[in-house]
TIROVEX-688928 format. One record per residue (C-alpha): residue in one letter; x, y, z. Coordinates in pm, 1 decimal. Layout:
BEGIN
aa/px/py/pz
A/X/Y/Z
...
***
This chain:
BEGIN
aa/px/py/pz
X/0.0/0.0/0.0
X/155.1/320.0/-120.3
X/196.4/595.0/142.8
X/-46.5/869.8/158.6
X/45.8/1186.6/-43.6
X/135.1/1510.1/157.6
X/-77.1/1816.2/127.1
X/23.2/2152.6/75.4
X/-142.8/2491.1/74.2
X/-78.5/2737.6/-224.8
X/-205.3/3134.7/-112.0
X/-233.2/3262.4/-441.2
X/-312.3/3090.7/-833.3
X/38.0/3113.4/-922.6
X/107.2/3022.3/-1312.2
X/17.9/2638.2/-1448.8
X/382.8/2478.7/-1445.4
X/410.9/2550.2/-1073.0
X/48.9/2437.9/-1025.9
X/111.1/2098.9/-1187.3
X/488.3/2023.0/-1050.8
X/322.7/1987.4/-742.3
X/-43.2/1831.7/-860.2
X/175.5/1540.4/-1012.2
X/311.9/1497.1/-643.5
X/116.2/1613.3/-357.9
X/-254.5/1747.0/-290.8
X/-271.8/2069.5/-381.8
X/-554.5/2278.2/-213.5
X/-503.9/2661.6/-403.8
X/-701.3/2983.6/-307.8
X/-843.4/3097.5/-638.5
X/-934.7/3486.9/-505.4
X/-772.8/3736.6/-683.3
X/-675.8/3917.3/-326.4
X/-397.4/3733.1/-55.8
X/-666.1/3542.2/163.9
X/-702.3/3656.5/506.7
X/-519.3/3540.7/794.2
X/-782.1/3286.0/926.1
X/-789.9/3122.2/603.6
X/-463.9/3111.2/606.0
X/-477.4/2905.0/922.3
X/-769.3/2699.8/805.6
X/-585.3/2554.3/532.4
X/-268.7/2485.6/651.4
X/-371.6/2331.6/976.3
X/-344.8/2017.5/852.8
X/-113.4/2049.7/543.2
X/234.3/1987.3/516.6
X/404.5/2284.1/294.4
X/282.0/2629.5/248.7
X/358.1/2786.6/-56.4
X/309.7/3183.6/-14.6
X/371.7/3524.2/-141.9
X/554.3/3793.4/-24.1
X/189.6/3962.5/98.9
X/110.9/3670.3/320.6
X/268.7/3749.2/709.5
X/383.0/3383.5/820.7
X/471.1/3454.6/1210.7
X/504.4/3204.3/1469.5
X/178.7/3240.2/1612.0
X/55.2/3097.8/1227.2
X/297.8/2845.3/1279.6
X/163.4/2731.1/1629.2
X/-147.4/2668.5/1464.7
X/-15.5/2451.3/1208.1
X/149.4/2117.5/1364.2
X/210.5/1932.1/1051.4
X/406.6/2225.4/854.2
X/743.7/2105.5/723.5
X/789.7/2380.9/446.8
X/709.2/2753.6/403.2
X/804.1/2819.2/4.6
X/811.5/3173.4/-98.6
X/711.1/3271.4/-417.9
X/967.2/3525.9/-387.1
X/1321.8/3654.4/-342.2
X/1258.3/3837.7/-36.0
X/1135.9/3656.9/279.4
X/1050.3/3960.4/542.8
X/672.2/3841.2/532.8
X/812.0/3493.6/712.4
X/954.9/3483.2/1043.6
X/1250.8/3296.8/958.0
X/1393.0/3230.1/1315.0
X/1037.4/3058.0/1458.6
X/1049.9/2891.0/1153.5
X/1425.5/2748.7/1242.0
X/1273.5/2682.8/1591.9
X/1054.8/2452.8/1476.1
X/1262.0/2251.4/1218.4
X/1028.5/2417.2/937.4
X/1220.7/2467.0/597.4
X/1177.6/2822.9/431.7
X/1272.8/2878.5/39.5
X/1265.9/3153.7/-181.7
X/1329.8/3238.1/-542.7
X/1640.9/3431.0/-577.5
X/1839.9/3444.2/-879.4
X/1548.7/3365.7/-1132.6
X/1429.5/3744.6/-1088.2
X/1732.2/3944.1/-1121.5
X/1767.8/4066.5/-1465.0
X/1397.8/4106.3/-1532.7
X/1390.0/4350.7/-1184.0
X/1710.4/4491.7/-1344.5
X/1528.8/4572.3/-1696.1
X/1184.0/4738.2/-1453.4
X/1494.8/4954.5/-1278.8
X/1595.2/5113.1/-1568.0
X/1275.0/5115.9/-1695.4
X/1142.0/5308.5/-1440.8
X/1486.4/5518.3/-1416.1
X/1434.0/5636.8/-1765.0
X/1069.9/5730.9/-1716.5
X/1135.3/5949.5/-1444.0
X/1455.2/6093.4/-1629.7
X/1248.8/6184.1/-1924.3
X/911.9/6249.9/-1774.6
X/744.0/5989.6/-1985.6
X/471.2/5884.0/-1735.1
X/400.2/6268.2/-1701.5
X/451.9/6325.5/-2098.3
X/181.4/6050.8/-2178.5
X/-98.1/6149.0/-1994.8
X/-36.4/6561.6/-2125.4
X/-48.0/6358.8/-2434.9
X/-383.6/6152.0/-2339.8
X/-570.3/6464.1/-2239.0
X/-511.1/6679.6/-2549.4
X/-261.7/6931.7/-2364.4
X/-15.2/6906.0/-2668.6
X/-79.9/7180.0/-2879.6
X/247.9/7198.7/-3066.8
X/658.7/7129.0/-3061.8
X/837.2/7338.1/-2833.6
X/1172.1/7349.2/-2691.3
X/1068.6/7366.0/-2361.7
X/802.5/7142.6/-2352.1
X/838.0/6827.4/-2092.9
X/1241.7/6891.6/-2076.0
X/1375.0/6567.9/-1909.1
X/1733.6/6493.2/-1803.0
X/1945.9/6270.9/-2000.7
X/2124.4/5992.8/-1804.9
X/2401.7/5911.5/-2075.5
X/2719.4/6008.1/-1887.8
X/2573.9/6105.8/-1565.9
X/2670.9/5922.6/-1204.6
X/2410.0/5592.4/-1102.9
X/2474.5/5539.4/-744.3
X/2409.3/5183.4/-648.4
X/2308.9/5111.2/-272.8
X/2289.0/4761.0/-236.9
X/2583.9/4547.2/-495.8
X/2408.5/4176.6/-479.4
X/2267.4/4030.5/-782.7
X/2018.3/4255.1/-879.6
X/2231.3/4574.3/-824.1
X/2508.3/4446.7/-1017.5
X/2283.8/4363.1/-1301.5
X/2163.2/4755.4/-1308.6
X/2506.3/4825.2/-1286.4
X/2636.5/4671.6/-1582.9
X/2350.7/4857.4/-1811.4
X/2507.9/5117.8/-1671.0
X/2791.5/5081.5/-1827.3
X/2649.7/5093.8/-2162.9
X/2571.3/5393.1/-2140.6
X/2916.8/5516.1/-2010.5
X/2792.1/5610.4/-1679.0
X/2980.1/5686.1/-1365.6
X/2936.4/5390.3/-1146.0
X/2967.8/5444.1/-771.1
X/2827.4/5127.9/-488.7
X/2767.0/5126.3/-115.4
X/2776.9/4786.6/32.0
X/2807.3/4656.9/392.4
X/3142.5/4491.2/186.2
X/3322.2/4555.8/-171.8
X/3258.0/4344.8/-522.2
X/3576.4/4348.1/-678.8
X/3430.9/4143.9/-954.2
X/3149.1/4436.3/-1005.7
X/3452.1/4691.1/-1017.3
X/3645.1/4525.2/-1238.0
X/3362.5/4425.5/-1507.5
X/3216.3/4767.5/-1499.1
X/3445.1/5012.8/-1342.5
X/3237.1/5075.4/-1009.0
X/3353.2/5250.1/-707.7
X/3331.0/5120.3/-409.7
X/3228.4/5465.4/-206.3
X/3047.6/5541.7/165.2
X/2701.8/5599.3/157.2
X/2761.1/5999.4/162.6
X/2945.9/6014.1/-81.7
X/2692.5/5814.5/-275.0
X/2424.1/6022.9/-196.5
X/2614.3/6346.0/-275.0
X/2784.3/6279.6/-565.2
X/2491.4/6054.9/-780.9
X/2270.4/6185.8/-1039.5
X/2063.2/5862.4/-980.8
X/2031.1/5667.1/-674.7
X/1921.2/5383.7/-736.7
X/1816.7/5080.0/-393.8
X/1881.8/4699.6/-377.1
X/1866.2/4646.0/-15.7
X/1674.8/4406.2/176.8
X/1445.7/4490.7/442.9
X/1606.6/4539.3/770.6
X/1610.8/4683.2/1093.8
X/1894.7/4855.7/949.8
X/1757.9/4958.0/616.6
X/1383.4/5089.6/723.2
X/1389.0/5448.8/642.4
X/1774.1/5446.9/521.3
X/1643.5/5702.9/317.0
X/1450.2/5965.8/489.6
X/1518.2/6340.2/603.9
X/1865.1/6376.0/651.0
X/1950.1/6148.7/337.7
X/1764.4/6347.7/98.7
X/1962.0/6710.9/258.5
X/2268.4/6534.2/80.8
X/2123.5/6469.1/-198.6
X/2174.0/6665.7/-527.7
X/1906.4/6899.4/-662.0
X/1864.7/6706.3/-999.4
X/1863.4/6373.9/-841.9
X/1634.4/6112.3/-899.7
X/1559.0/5816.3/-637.3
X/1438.7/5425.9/-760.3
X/1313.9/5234.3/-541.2
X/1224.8/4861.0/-695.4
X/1373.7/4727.1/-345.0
X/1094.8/4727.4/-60.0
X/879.7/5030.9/24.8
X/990.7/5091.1/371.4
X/1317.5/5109.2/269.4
X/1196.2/5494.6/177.9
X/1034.4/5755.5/459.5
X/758.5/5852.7/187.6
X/692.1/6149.6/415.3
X/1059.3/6301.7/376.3
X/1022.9/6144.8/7.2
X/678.7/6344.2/-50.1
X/833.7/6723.1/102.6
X/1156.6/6632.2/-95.9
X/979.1/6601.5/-455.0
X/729.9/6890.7/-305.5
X/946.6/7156.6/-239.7
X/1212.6/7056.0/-539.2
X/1476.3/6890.7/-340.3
X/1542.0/6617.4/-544.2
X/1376.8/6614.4/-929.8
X/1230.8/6292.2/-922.5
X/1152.4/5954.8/-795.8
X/1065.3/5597.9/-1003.3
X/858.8/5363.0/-742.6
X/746.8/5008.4/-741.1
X/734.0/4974.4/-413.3
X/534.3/5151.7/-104.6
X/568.0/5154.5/275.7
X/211.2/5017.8/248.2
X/63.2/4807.5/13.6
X/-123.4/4821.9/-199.9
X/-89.5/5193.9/-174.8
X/-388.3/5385.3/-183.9
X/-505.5/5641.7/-443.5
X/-554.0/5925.6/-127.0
X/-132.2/5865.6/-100.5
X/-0.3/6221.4/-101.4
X/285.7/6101.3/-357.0
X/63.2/6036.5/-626.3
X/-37.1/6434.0/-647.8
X/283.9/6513.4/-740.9
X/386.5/6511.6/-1092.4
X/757.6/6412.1/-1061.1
X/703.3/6071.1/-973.5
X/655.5/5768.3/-1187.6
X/481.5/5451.4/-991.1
X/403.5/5125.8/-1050.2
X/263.6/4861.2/-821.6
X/513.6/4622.0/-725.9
X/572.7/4416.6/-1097.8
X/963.0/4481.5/-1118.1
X/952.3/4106.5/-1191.2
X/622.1/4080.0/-1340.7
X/764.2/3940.0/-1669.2
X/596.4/3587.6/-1838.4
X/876.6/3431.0/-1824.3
X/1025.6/3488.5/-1486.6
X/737.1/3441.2/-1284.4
X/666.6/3106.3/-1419.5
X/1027.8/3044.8/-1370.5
X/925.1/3143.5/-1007.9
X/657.1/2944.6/-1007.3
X/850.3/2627.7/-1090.2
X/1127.5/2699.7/-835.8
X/934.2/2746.8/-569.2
X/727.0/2454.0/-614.9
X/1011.0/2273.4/-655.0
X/1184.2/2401.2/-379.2
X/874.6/2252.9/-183.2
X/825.7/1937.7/-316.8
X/1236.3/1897.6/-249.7
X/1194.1/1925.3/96.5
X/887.0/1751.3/170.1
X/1076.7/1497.0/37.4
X/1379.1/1534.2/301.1
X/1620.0/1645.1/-47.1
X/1801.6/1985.7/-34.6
X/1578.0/2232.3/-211.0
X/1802.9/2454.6/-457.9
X/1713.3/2751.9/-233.3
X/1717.6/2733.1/152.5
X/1690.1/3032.4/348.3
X/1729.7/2896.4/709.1
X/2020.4/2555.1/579.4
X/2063.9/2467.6/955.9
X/1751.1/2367.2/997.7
X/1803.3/2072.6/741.7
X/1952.3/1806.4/927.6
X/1674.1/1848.6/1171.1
X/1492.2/1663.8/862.4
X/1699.4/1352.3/879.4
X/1510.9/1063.6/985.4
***
């Protein structure tokens, strides 16, 4: 008699390959709403399941955990894992995954994406265009900044920043990086500097963030960041929201501090149409698709299904977030 098949909870319809790695394997039981279910659900489902595969808007805390007994793996569908607590997780011999790697040069593409929009006003120049505002060619009309030859200050030199940094070089851009340590590898392929984080600040044309969330990072750019800052600068964000104070963000783009800003991300989300950032005209947002590409988030989906199946199955998933929790698997 073959031995039951494990169960697993999936928070979100996440695309088909995913969805049928793990139908071939385990019982799948999938919330089908179009919003993240709520928190009881949550708990309802995974009581008696064995994985959880989530998304980055599903909070996974220990109390969640308590609940559910039989958990053995928490797979985000993800790179960043700041919805799970990963220590209660280690506490209680529970696996956590994520997706990092797939992502990178697809985020890296939305970055400059969004860096170029907010250089050259395009958000802003297609809805003037949209509501019949364009009456003629003029020199002055929707003047931008170019960003050939300027400085791109990277905060944050892991995958995804190194990936924006090498664009960078194409179009012969002053590179400078602040790191908690120095990529030789980045220097050498692109001609970075390795600088502090004030000197970043002061000398970049665009700043651009690649930082986890932290205690450390929350609000690493607030108030007395943005005083350094030059006049013509322009901030991306495609990192985590609170990563930016959008108050200090909101009175810098207000009262001309910096020029611009290029957002994917939001201290809250989803952020609401009363935000005071999205009266302003210097700002180009999005809501949170740096990634949103066809073919990296069913590469995502087939990782971190993957990456779930692996360790319900005591192998060593390809991405383990907490790897001292693994031979707590070994039977």
């Amino acid at each position: 008699m073959s031995a039951p098949r494990k169960k697993v909870y999936v928070t979100r319809l996440i695309p088909e390959k995913g969805i049928q790695l793990l139908r071939d394997q385990v019982e799948v039981d999938i919330h089908l709403g179009d919003l993240p279910p709520p928190r009881d659900t949550i708990v309802e489902h995974t009581r008696d399941k064995d994985g959880l595969l989530c998304l980055l808007t599903d909070t996974v805390d220990e109390e969640l955990m308590g609940q559910c007994p039989r958990l053995r793996v928490i797979s985000n569908y993800a790179v960043g894992f700041d919805n799970i607590d990963v220590a209660a997780a280690t506490k209680r011999g529970i696996v956590v995954t994520n997706t990092p790697g797939v992502l990178t040069e697809t985020v890296a593409d939305f970055t400059w994406a969004l860096l170029m929009a907010a250089a050259r006003r395009i958000a802003e120049a297609d809805r003037f265009t949209r509501a019949g505002k364009w009456k003629t060619w003029a020199p002055k009309l929707l003047l931008g900044t170019d960003v050939y030859g300027k400085t791109l200050g990277i905060v944050g030199a892991g995958r995804i920043g190194v990936s924006v940094g090498r664009r960078a070089a194409g179009f012969s851009m002053r590179i400078l990086y602040h790191d908690v340590e120095r990529r030789e590898d980045f220097e050498e392929q692109t001609g970075a500097k390795f600088v502090d984080f004030e000197t970043l600040l002061r000398e970049s044309d665009f700043v651009s963030l690649h930082v986890p969330l932290t205690a450390d990072t929350e609000h690493m750019i607030g108030e007395k960041e943005f005083s350094k800052m030059k006049g013509n600068a322009i901030l991306i964000n495609t990192s985590r929201g609170p990563v930016v104070d959008e108050v200090a963000l909101y009175r810098a783009l207000k009262e001309g501090r910096i020029a611009g800003a290029g957002l994917d991300v939001f201290e809250r989300e989803p952020a609401q149409a009363s935000n005071p950032l999205f009266e302003l005209e210097n700002i180009v947002v999005a809501p949170h698709i740096a990634s949103a590409s066809l073919e990296t988030r069913e590469k995502m989906a087939v990782i971190s299904a993957q990456n779930l199946l692996d360790a319900l199955e005591e192998r060593v998933p390809k991405f383990v977030v907490n790897p001292e929790v693994l031979g707590s698997h070994e039977r």
